[in-house]
C-alpha positions as CSV (number, residue, x, y, z in Angstrom):
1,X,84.9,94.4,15.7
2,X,83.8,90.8,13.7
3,X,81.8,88.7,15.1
4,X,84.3,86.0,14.5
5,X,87.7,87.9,16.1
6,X,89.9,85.3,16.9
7,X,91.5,85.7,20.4
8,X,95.4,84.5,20.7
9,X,96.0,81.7,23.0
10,X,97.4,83.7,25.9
11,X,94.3,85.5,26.5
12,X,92.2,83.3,26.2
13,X,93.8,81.4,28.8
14,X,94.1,84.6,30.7
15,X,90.5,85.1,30.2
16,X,89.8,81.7,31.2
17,X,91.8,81.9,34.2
18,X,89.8,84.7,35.5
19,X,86.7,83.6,35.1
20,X,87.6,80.1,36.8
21,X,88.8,82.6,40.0
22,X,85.7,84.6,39.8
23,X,83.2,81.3,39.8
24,X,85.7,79.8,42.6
25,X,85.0,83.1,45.0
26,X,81.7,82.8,44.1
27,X,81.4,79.6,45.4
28,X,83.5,79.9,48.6
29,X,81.3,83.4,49.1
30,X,77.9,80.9,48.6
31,X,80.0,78.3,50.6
32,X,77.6,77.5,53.6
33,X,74.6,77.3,51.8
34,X,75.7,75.3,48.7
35,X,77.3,73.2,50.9
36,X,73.6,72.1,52.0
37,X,72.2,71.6,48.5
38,X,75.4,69.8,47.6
39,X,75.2,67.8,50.5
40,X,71.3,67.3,49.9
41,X,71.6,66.2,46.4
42,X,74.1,64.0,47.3
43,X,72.1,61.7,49.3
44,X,69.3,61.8,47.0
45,X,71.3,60.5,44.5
46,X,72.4,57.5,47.0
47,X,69.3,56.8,47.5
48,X,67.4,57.3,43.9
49,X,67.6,53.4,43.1
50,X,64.8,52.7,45.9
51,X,61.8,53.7,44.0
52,X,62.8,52.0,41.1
53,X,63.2,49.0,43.1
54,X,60.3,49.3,44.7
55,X,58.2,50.0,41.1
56,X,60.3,46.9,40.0
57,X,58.1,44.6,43.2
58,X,55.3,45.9,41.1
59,X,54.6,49.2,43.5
60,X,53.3,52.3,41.2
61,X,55.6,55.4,40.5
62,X,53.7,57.1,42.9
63,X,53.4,55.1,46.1
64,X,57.4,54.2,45.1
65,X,58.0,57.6,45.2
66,X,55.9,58.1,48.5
67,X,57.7,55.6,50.3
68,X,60.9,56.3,49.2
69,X,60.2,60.1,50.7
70,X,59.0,58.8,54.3
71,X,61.9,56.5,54.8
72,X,64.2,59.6,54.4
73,X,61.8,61.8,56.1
74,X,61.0,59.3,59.3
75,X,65.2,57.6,59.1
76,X,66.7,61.0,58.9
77,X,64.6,62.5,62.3
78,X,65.6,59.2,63.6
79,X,69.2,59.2,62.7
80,X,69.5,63.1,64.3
81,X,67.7,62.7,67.2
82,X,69.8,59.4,68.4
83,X,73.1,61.6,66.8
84,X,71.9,64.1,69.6
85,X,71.7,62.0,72.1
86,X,74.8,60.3,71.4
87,X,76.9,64.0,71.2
88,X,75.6,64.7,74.3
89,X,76.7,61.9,76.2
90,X,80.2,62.3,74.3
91,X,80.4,65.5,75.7
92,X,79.4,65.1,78.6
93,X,82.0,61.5,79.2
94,X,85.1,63.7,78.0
95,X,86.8,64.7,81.4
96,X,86.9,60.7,82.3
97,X,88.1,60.5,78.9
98,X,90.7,63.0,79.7
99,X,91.5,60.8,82.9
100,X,92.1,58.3,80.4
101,X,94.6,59.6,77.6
102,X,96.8,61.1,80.7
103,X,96.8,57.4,81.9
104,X,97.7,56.0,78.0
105,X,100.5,58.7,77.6
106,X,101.8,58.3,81.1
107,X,102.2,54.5,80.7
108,X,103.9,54.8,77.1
109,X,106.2,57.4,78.6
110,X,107.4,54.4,81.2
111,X,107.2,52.4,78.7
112,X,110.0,54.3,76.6
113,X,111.9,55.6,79.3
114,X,112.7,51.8,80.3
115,X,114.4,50.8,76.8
116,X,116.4,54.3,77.0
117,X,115.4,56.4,75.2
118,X,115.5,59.9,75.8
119,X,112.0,61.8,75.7
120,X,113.4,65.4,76.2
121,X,114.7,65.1,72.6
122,X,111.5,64.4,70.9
123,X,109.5,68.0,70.9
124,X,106.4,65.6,69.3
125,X,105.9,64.2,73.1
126,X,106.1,67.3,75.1
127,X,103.2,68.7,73.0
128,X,101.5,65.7,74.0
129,X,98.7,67.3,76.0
130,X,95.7,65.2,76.7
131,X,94.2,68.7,77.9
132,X,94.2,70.3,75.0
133,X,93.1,67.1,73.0
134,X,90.0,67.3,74.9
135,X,89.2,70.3,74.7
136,X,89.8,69.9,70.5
137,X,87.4,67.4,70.9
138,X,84.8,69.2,73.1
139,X,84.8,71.8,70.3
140,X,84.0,69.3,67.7
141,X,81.7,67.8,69.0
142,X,79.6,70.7,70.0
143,X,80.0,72.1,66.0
144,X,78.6,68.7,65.4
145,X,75.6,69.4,67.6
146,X,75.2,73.1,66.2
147,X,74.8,71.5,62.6
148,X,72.5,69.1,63.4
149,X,70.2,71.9,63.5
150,X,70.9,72.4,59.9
151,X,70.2,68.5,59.0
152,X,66.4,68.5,59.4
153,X,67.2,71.2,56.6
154,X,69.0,68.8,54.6
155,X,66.8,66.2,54.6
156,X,63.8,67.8,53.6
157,X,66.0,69.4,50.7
158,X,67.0,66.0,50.3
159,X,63.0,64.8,49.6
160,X,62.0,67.6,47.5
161,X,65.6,66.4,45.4
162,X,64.7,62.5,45.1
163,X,61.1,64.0,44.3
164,X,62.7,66.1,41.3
165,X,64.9,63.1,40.5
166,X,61.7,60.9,39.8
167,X,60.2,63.3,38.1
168,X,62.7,63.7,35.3
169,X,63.3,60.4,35.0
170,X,59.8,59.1,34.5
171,X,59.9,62.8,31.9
172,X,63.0,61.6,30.2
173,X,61.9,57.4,30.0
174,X,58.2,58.9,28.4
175,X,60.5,60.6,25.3
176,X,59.5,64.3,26.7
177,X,62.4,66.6,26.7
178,X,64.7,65.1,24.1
179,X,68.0,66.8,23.4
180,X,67.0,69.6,26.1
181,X,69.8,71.1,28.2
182,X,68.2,69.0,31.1
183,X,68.6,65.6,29.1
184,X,71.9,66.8,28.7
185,X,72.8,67.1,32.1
186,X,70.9,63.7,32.8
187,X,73.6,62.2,30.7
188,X,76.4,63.9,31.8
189,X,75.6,62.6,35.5
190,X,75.0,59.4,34.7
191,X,78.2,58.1,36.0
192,X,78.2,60.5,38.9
193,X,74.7,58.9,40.0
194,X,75.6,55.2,39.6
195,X,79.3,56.4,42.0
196,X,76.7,58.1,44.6
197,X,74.1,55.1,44.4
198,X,76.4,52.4,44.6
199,X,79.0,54.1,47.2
200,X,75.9,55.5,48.9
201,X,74.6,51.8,49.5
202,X,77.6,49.6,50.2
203,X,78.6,52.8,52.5
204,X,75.0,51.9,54.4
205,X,75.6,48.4,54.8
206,X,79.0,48.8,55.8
207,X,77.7,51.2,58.2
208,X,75.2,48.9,59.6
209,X,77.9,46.4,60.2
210,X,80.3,48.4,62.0
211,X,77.6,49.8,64.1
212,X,75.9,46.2,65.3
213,X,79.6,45.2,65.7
214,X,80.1,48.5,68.3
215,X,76.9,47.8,70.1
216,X,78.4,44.0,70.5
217,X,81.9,45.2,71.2
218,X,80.2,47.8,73.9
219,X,81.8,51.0,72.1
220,X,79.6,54.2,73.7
221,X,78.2,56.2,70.9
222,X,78.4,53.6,68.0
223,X,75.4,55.5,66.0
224,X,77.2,58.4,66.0
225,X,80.2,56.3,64.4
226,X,78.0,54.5,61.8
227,X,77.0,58.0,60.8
228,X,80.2,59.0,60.1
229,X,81.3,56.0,58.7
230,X,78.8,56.1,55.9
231,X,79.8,59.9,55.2
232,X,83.6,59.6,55.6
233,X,83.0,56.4,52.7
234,X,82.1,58.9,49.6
235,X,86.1,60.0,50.7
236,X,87.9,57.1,49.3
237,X,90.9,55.4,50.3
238,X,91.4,58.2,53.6
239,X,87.6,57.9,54.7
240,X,88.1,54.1,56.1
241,X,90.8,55.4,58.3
242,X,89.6,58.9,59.6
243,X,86.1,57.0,60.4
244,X,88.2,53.9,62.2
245,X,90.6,56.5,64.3
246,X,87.5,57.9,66.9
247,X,85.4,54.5,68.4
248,X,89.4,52.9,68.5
249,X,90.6,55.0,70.6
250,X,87.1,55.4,72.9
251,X,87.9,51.2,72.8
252,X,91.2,51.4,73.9
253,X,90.5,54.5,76.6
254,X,87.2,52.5,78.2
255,X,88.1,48.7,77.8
256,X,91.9,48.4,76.5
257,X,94.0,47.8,73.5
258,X,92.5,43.9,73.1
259,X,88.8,45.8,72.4
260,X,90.4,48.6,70.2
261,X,92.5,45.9,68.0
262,X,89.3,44.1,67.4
263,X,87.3,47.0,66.9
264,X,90.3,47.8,64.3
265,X,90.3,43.8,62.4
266,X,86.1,44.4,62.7
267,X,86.2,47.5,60.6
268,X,89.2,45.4,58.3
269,X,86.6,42.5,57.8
270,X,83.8,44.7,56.9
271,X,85.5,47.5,54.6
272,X,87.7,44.8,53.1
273,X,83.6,43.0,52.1
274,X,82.5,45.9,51.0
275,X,85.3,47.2,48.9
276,X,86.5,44.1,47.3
277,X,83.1,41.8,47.3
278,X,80.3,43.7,47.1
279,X,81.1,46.7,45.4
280,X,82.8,45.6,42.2
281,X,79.7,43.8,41.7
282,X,77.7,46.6,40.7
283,X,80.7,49.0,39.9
284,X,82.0,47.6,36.7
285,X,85.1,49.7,36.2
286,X,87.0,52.0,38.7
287,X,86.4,55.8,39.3
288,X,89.4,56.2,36.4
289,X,90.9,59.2,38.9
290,X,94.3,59.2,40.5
291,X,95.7,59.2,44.3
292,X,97.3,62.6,43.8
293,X,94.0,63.9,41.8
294,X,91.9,62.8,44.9
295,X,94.3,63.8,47.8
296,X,94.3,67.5,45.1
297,X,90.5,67.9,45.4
298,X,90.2,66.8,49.3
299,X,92.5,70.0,50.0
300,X,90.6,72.2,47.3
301,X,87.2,71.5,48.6
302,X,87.6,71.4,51.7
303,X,89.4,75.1,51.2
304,X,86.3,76.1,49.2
305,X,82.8,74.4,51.1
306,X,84.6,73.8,54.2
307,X,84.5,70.3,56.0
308,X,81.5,69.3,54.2
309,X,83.9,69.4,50.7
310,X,86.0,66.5,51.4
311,X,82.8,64.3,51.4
312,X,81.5,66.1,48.3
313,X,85.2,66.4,46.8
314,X,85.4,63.0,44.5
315,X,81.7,63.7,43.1
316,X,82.2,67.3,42.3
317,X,85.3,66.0,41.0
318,X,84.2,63.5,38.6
319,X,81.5,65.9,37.7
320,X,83.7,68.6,36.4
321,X,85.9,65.7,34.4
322,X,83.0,64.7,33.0
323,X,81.7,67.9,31.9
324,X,84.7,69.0,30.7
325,X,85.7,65.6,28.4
326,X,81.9,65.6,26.9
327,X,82.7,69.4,25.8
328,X,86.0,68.5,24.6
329,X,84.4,65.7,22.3
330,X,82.0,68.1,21.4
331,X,84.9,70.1,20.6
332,X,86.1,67.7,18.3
333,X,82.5,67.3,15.8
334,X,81.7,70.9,15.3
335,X,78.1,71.3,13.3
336,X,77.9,74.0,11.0
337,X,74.8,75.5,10.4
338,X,74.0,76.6,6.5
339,X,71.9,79.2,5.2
340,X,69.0,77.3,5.3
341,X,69.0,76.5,8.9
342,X,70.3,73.1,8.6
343,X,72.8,71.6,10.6
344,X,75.6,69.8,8.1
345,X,78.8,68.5,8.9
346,X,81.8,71.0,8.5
347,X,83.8,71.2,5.3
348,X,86.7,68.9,6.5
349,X,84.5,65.9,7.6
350,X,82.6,66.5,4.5
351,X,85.4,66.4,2.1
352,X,87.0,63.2,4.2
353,X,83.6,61.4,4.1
354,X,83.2,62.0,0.3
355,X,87.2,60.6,0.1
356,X,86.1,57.3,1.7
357,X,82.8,57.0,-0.2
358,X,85.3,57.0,-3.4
């Protein structure tokens, strides 16, 4: 058979198609630990602007590099070990919390029953269990405090990543490795690294904010709600509400609906400043993906890494449209390569640059 056989179009999409299913089981298969290096490299990337920050108040690469690694070393014990003791108390609170949603639902069932309307028609109501939320939420929770186990993990994947990171770059700003595959890949996440970085830090202080205004607003647990908060913000448009839903409901079951509806304009305030103010500052253009695109990867991710995946979903997404529209360009300027070994351009761009040179 010649080197050059020429497949039809059918299968080579068919062969295409198979190969896509094959690396898609593998990665389901590898789900639960490339979830954690996912996850890992993630963060690094939020965090990679520090050290050149810190080299630009005139710090050395190195000690930059060394500080950047104990602040994630030292703020990720910290941020697990008050997330433990947080989870704990959650799950420990949950029957009064139980005592609470049966109070909530019996007081809306009055509530309709008095304008006359008829709750033995809706079947959404009489599934309305606060039992069985509970217990939902007892399961969560203690998933939560299984994987924490697996954080100390993640963060020390996540220093030996921002190490790596610092590593190539200082490579890559010296001239070494020019036009290798790991430049290449450099470039190609450029975009994906400036989206991590810049949603990783407005996520942060927007975290910050919601959790000082939970501690003011006396929400139990509002670490564990920051923490989420800044993860649920690589999710866009959905993240702000599934992070809002949990401390305004623990608001309205410990102190009312006045404390849960400024809980709710509180988290408004502060994702409306970090969206609309602070972000565009350093994000020049949009993430140039659509509603339906996102909602599509949130369900195919999460399918494929699990929970984990809808956090990682529009960066693994971007990356893959980026990947693909470089190879497509690519695509579009083929080099041919002539007996000699050179690299010339191919006969039709010749011919067409010889045209306008006439």
């Amino acid at each position: 058979m010649n080197a050059e056989t020429q497949f039809s179009p059918t299968l080579r999409f068919l062969i295409t198609g198979a190969c896509v299913v094959i690396i898609i089981a593998g990665v389901k298969a590898a789900a639960p630990i490339l979830s954690t290096f996912l996850l890992a490299l993630l963060i690094a990337m939020s965090i990679s602007p520090l050290p050149n920050w810190l080299m630009r108040k005139r710090m050395s690469p190195g000690i930059a590099v060394l500080v950047t690694l104990l602040i994630v070393v030292i703020g990720g014990i910290a941020v697990v070990s008050l997330l433990g003791v947080s989870i704990t108390r959650l799950i420990q609170t949950l029957p009064a919390y139980q005592t609470g949603l049966t109070e909530l639902r019996d007081g809306m069932y009055s509530f309709l029953k008095e304008r006359g309307i008829d709750l033995s028609r809706l079947t959404p109501f009489e599934s309305l269990n606060p039992g069985r939320l509970v217990q939902f939420a007892g399961t969560f929770l203690r998933g939560m405090a299984q994987t924490l186990g697996n954080a100390l993990v993640v963060i020390f994947i996540t220093a030996l990543f921002l190490l790596e990171l610092a590593v190539i770059q200082y490579r890559l700003a010296k001239g070494e490795d020019a036009g290798s595959v790991l430049h290449r890949l450099h470039e190609y996440s450029g975009d994906i690294r400036k989206y991590a970085a810049i949603t990783g830090a407005t996520g942060l202080i927007q975290a910050i904010a919601n959790t000082i205004l939970l501690v003011i607003l006396g929400v139990d647990s509002a670490v564990t709600w920051g923490v989420l908060f800044f993860f649920l913000n690589f999710i866009p448009a959905f993240g702000f509400f599934l992070a809002l839903i949990p401390p305004a409901l623990i608001a309205l079951l410990e102190s009312g609906w006045e404390r849960a509806l400024m809980v709710a304009i509180g988290y408004l305030i502060v994702n409306f400043v970090g969206d609309n103010i602070i972000k565009p500052k350093f994000m020049k253009k949009g993430l140039e993906i659509s509603v339906l695109l996102i909602i599509l990867s949130l369900i195919f991710w999460n399918w494929v890494l699990g929970p984990v995946g809808m956090i990682l979903a529009v960066p693994l997404t971007l990356s893959i449209k980026k990947i693909l529209s470089q190879a497509s360009e690519e695509n579009r300027s083929p080099v041919v390569t002539s007996a000699g070994g050179k690299a010339r351009k191919a006969p039709e761009q010749q011919e067409t640059g010889n045209e306008k040179a006439h």
